[in-house]
N, C-alpha and C positions, 0 to 999 in steps of 0.2 A: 175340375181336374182337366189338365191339357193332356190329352192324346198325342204321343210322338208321330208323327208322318215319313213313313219311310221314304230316303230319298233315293231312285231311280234315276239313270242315265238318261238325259232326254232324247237321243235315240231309241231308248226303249220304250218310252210313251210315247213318243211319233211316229206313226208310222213314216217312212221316206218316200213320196209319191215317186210313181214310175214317169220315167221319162215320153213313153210313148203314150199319148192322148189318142183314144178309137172313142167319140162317143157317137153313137147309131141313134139316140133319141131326135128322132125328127132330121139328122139331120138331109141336110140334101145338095151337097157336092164332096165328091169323093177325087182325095189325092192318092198319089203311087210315088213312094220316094224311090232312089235309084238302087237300092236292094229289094224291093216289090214288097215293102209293108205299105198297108190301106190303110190312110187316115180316113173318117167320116165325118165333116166340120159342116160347120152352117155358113151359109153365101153371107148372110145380114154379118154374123161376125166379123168376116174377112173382110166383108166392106165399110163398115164401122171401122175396126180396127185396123185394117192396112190401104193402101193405094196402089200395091203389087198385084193383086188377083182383080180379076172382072165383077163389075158390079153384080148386087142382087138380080138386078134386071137382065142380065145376058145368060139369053138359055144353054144347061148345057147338054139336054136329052141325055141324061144320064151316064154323061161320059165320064172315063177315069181322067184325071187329068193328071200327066207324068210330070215328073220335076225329077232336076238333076241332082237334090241333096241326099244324103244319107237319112234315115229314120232316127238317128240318135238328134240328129240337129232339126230333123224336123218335129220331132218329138215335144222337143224343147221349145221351138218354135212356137207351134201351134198353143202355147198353153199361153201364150200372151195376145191371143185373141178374144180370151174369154173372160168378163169380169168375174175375176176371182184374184187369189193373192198370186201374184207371180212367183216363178220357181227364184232361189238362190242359186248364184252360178260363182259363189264362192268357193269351189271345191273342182270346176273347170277348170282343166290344163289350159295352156297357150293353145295349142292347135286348134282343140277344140270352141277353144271363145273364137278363134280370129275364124274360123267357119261357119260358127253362128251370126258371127256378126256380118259378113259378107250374105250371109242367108237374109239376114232381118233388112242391110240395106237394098240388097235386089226385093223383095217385096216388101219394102216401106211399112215396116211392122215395127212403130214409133217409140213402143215400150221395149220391145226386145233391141234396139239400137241403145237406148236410152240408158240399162241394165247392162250391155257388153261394154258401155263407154268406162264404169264404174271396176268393171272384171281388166279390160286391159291397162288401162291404163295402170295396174298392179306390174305388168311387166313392163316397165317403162325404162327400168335398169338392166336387165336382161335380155330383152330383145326389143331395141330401139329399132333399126335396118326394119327390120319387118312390120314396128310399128308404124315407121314413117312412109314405106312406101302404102300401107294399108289407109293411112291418114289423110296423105295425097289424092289417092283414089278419090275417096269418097266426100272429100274437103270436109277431115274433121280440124279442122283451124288450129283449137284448141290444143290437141294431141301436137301438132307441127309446132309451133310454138315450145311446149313444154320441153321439143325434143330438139329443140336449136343448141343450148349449150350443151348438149351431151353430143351431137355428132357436128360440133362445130368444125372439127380439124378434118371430118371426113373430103378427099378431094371433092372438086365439084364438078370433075369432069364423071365421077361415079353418081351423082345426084340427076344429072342431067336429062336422062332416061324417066326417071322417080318422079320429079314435082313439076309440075304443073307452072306454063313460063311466066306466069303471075309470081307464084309462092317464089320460085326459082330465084328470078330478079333480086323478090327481098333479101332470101335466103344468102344470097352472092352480097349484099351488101350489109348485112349480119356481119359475115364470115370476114370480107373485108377488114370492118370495123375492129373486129374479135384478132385479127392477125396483127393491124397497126398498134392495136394498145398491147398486146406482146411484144411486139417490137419495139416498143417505145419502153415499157417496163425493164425488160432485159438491157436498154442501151443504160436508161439508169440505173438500173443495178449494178452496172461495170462501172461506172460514176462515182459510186460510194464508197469512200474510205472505211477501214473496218476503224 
């Protein structure tokens, strides 16, 4: 005889892990985000895992070491340090990703870059402007690219500022390109007999 299995919301079986990681086993360097929560991380981790923080070998006599993020984003952060599952960040607003992801590229923390390329690139229709100048930055290629036909009509005297005089150049002869075959389509289309 088969037994029914009642079925549960998987929220209900999962617990939702909290965003802020304290673990004090062993460890031995302590951060201070800029609302004054204390992370307790291991040096080996950070240095394995990132190229942002000072190696294993540089002593820190037990200092706090300050950082200018918030604890939500370093919360977040910090859990892509440690071999384990990383968090979903399918449920992260805009803001929220494009400050982790500005967290993950100032300390070179390759998995949390890796995971916010995945989250933003979901606003890519929403908020292109802010993805392009963020893309720029930090020469995500990819993301620039993706986001040429969508802000192709943008002036270029507003890019100017934004990209970088490499991307820029291209960018300008994109845009060129993108305005003669307009022009060219519309001269023929006044051309056509109905």
């Amino acid at each position: 005889m088969i037994t029914a299995i009642p079925m549960i919301a998987l929220s209900e079986a999962l617990p939702i892990p909290s965003c802020h990681l304290n673990i004090n086993i062993n460890s031995d360097v302590t951060m201070q985000s800029s609302d004054d929560q204390i992370f307790s991380l291991h040096r080996k981790n950070l240095e394995f895992s990132t190229e942002g923080f000072p190696s294993s070998e540089t002593p820190t006599a037990g200092q706090i070491v300050a950082l200018s993020e918030p604890s939500t984003t370093l919360g977040l952060l910090f859990q892509f340090i440690y071999p384990q599952r990383y968090p979903s960040l399918e449920k992260l607003d805009f803001d929220s990703a494009l400050v982790l992801a500005e967290a993950a590229e100032k300390y070179v923390v390759y998995a949390a870059i890796y995971a916010c390329k995945f989250r933003l690139i979901e606003f890519i229709d929403s908020k292109p402007n802010e993805l392009l100048s963020f893309a720029a930055k930090h020469n995500w290629y990819f993301l620039i690219v993706r986001l040429a036909p969508l802000l192709v009509d943008v002036p270029l005297f507003e890019l100017s500022g934004i990209l970088p005089s490499q991307i820029y150049t291209s960018w300008t002869i994109y845009r060129e390109n993108w305005l003669s075959a307009m022009h060219n389509a519309a001269k023929e289309g006044g051309n056509l007999a109905p």
